[in-house]
N, C-alpha and C positions, 0 to 999 in steps of 0.2 A: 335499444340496449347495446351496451359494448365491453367488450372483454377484454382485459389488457390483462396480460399474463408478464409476471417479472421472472427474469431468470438470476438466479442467488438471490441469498437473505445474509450477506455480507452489509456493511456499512452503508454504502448505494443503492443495493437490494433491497431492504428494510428501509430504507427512510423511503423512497419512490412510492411503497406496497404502503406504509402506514398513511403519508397523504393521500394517497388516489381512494383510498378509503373513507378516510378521514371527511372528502370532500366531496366525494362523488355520493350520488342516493344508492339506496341497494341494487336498484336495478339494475347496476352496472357490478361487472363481477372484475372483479380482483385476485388473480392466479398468480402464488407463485409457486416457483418450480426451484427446489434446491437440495443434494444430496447429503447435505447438513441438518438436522436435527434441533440443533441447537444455532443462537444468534451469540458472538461473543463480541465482547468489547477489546478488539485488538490493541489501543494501545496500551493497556494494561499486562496483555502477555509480558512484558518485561518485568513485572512484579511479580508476576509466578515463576520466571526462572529465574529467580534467585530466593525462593523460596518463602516471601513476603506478603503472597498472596494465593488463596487456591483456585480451581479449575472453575469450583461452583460459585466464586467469587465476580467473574467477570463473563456467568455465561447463566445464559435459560433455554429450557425448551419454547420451543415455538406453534408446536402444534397447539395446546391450551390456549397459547395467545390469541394465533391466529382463528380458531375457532370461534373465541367469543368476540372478538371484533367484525366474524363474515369475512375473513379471508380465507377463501380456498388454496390449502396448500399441499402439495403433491412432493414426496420424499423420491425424488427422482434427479438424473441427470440427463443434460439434453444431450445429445448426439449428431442431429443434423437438422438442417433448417430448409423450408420449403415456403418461402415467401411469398410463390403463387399458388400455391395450392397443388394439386395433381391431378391427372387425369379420374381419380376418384373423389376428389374430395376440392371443391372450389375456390375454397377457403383458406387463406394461409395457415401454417401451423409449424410446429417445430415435433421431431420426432422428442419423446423421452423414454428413459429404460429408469425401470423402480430399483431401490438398491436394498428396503428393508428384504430381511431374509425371508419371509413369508410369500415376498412377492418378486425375487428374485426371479431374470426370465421373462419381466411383464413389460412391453411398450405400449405405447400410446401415442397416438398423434389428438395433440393440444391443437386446438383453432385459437387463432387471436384476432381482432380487432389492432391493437396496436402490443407491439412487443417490445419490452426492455430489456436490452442485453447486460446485464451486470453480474457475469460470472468472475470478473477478476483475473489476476491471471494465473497461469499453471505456474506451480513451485518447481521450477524446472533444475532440481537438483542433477537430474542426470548428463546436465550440460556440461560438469565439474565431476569426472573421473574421481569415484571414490567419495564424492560430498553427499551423503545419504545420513539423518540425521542421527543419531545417537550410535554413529560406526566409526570408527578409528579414530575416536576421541573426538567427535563433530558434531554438534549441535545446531541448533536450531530454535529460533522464539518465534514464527512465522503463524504458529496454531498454538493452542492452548495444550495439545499434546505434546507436540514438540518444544513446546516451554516447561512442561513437567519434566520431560527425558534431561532436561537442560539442567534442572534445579537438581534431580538427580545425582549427574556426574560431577555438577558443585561440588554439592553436596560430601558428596565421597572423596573429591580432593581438598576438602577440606580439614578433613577427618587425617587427609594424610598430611597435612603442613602443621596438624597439631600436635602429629605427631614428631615431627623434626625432619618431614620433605620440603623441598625446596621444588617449585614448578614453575612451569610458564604457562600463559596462560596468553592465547591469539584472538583477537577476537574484530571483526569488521567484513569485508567482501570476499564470497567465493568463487566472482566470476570478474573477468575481465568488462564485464558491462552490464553488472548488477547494480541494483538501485536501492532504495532504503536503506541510505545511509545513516540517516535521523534515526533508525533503531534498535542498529548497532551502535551508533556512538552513547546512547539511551542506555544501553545492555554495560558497557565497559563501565559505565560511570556507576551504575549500582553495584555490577561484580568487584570492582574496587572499595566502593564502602562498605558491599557485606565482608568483605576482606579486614577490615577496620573493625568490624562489629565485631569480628571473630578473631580479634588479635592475632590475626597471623601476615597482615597486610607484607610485613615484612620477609617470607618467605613466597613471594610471588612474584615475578617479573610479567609484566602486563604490558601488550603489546596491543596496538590500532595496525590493520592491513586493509588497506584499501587502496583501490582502483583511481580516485580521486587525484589528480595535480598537484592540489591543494589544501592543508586541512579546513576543513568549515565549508567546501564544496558543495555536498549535500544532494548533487547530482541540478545543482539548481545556478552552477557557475560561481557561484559564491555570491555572497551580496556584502556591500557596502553598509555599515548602521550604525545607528545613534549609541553611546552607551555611556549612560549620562550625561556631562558635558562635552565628551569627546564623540571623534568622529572613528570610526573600526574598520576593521576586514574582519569577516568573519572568521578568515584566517587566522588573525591573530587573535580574536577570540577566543577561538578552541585551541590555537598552541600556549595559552597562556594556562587555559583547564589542564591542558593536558603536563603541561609542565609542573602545575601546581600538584598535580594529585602522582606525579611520577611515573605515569605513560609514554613510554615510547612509540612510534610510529614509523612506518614500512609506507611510502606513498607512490602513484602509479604503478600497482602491483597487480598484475591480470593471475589469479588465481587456476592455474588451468589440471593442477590433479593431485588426488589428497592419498597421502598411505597414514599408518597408523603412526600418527604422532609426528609427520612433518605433512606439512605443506610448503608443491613447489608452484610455483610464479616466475613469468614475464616479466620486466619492466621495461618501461622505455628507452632504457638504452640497448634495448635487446637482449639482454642479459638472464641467461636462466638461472634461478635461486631455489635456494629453499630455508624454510622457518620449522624448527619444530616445536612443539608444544605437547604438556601435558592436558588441556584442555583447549578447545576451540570454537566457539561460536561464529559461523560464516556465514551470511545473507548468500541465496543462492540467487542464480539469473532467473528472471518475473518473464514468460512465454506466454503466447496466447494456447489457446488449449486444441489448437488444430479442428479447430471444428467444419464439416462440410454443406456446402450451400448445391441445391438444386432446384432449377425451373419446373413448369408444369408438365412439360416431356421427360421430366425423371433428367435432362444436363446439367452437371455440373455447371455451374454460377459463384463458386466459391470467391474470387476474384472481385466480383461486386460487393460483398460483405464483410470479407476481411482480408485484411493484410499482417498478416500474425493475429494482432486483436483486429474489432472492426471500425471498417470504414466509415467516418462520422463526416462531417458539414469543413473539414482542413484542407489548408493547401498543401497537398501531397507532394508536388511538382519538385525533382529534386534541385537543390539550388546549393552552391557554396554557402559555407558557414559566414562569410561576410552580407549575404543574402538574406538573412532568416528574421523574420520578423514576428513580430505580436501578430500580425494580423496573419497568420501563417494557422493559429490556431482555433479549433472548432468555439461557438458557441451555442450553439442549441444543442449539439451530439446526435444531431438527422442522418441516418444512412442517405446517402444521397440519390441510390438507386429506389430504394422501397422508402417513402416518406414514415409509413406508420411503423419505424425499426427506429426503435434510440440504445446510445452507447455512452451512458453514464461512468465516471469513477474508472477506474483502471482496465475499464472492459477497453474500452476507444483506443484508438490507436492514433497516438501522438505523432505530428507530422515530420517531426526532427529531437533531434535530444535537444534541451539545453544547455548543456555545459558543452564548451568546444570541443568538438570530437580531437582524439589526438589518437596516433597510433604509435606501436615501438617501431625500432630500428629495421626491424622484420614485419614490419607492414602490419602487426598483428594490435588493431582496438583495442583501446586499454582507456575506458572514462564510463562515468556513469549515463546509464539510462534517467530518463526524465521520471520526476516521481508524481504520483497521483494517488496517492494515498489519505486517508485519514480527512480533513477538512473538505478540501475540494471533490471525495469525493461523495458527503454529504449534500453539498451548495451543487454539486449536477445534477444528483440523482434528484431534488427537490426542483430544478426549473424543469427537466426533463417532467415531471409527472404535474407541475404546472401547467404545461404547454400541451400535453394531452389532456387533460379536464376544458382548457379553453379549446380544443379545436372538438369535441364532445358538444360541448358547450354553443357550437357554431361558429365562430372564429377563423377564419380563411389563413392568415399568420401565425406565425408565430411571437410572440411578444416577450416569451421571456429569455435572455439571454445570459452568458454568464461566459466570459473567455477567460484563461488562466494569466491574458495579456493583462485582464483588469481586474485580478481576482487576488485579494489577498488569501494568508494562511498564519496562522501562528503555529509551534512545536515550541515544547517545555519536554525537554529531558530530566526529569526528576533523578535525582540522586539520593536514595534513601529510601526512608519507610518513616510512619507515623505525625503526628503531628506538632511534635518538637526537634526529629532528627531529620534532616533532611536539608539539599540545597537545590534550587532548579534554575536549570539554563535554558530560560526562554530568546525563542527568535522569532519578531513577526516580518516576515517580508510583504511589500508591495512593492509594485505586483507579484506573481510567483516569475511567470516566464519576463524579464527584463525589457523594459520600455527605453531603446537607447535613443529614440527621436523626444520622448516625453522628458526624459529625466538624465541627459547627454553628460552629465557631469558626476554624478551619483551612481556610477555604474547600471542603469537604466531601472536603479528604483525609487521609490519617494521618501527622503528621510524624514523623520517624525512619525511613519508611517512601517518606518523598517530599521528596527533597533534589537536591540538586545538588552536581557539583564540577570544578576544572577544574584540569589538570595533563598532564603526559606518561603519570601511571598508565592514566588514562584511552584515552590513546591505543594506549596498549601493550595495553588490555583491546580492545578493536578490530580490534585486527590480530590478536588471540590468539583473538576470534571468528569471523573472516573462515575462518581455518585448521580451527578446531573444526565450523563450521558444513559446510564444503564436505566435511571429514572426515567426518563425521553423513549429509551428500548421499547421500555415496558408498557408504554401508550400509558401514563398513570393520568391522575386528573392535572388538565391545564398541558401538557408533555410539548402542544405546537408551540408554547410561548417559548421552548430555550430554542435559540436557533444554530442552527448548523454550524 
């Protein structure tokens, strides 16, 4: 019999916990550990701030679920990791501390068999002096509370453009080297049309701030794509949106501290700025969550397991940016030191960014973090829990694989709400991380394979994944056939 305990019931977390179940016989037990409650469907946060959707719209409890499926699940966070076990206990295991209030004060040491690290990473608002979410006009879509606070202060400045105020409205990166950019640009593109629903589009100045070189970046270098008969930059993809709907943009802007109703910025010419706004939505910088590693003598080992997030099967080695290759990155997500540790989804720690680093004038990082969000990190967390059932299984290898060098993703930015309003900006790239020996001409991706396109189909494929996805959540009948 063998234990495999997941840490988070996040997107990577859940889909790992619902296969190893799904496929394993009972006798093998399935733990997850998460101080979440609830599983929500993150890219929908963006239709609850802006008031299009509600809380209980893209989320369920998990305890019922898990119950009637036999997964044991612990309302807890982890705090330190003991991959050998200890002088009491021989076993690996991971400490956790209980968060319900009942059991507030309660730890435990979890034994595992094999352990999945998928806690994601810390909302590191604190990195951004003053970027705390619904304070000095600042929000946030990152959690489904933080997308209510969001809908909120809309909300209320909306009330006041109706009433004959005039506002500005900021919306994109809080940090010098934040990433999810794809959900900020997501957030402007709806906060503009509920702006149009609500006739007042014309008393708002709407602004993109971002960290980015270039618009259509994405924290992914930009890509190259088909869009229609022509050939694109994603660049001028999104300055063509952004031009059409009357967006302005602030670009290589390091975000570095917020007061009430300006935000000031770096950019690369060195130069210190600032933007004010009556409302602001700012992706804050993505941390690992400082977590501590110790051997069976009670030594610190933190170093073997993480480097911010954790250490998975990548070339870490640092290398110039003319250096950095596809083959640079994990495909199994094996901790290299403890075999039976994987680091699916945004837990792993990416061996380089993608997008070329650049700093300002003053030496000071100004580009996005690499993104691992949302698809891929569905397509890890599912070979990850493949690759344990096969080595259960008896299996000596590992066989399933999956690098972000040869992995595509699609994003659809929906714009709107319902089934006749609405326009989406889909983008599929392949690969994600840029193949310049495979695809030397194409900015290192495959066209036909990496396009663009913008319409209501797109939208409609959106809302028809919002439904599929949270159906898939909920293990319903048939749920393995939609794939990741």
């Amino acid at each position: 019999m063998s234990k495999i305990v997941i840490l988070g019931a996040g997107i990577a977390g859940h889909v790992a916990a619902t296969h190893l179940r799904r496929k394993l016989s009972k006798e093998h037990e399935v733990v997850v550990v998460s101080p979440n409650g609830n599983y929500q469907w993150i890219p929908s946060n963006i239709w609850v701030g802006v008031g299009r959707m509600k809380s209980e719209d893209i989320l369920f409890p998990l305890t019922p679920l898990y119950k009637k499926k036999g997964i044991d699940f612990k309302r807890a966070k982890v705090t330190t990791f003991h991959p050998e076990g200890d002088t009491e206990i021989s076993k690996p295991y991971v400490n956790v501390q209980y968060v319900l209030e009942e059991e507030k004060g309660r730890t435990e040491k979890v034994t595992y068999d094999y352990l999945i690290n998928a806690t994601g990473p810390k909302l590191a608002f604190d990195q951004t002096e003053g970027l705390m979410p619904a304070t000095n006009k600042t929000y946030s879509v990152c959690t489904y509370t933080h997308a209510e606070h969001a809908w909120q202060g809309l909300d209320a400045l909306i009330e006041r453009m109706k009433k004959g105020e005039k506002v500005k409205i900021l919306i994109g990166t809080g940090h010098a080297k934040a990433t999810c950019q794809g959900a900020a640009f997501e957030y402007i593109l709806n906060v503009e049309k509920e702006l149009h629903r609500h006739n007042v589009r014309d008393m708002a100045e709407v602004t993109w701030i971002s960290n980015e070189y270039q618009l259509g970046d994405f924290g992914m270098d930009g890509v190259l794509l088909s869009y229609g008969s022509n050939i694109m930059k994603s660049s001028e993809l999104v300055e063509m949106v952004f031009e059409d709907r009357g967006i302005k943009w602030i670009l290589g802007a390091g975000v570095n501290k917020i007061e009430d109703g300006i935000a000031h910025y770096e950019n690369l010419e060195g130069e210190q700025k600032s933007e004010t706004y009556d409302f602001a939505m700012l992706i804050p910088a993505f941390s690992g969550h400082g977590f501590k590693a110790y051997d069976k003598n009670n030594e610190e080992i933190t170093d073997k397991l993480f480097k911010g997030f954790m250490l998975v099967d990548a070339d870490y080695r640092p290398k110039p940016y003319e250096n950095w290759s596809v083959q640079d990155w994990p495909e199994t997500y094996q901790n290299p030191s403890y075999k039976n540790i994987f680091a699916p989804g945004i837990a792993f720690a990416p061996p380089h960014a993608i997008s070329k680093p650049r700093v300002s004038k003053n030496g000071t990082a100004i580009s996005p973090a690499p993104p691992r969000t949302g698809m891929p990190s569905g397509i890890t967390a599912k070979l990850v829990a493949d690759n344990i059932i096969d080595v259960i299984k008896g299996k000596k290898e590992l066989q399933h694989k999956g690098s972000m060098g040869n992995m595509g993703a699609a994003c659809i930015a929906s714009a709107g709400y319902g089934m006749t309003q609405g326009s989406g900006i889909s983008i599929t790239t392949f690969p994600i991380v840029p193949d310049f020996i495979k695809y030397p001409e194409t900015h290192g991706r495959k066209l036909g394979k990496t396009f663009g396109e913008i319409g209501l189909a797109g939208h409609w494929l959106k809302l028809a994944l919002h439904y599929a996805f949270m159906y898939k959540a909920k293990m319903k009948p048939f749920w393995w056939l939609i794939p990741e």
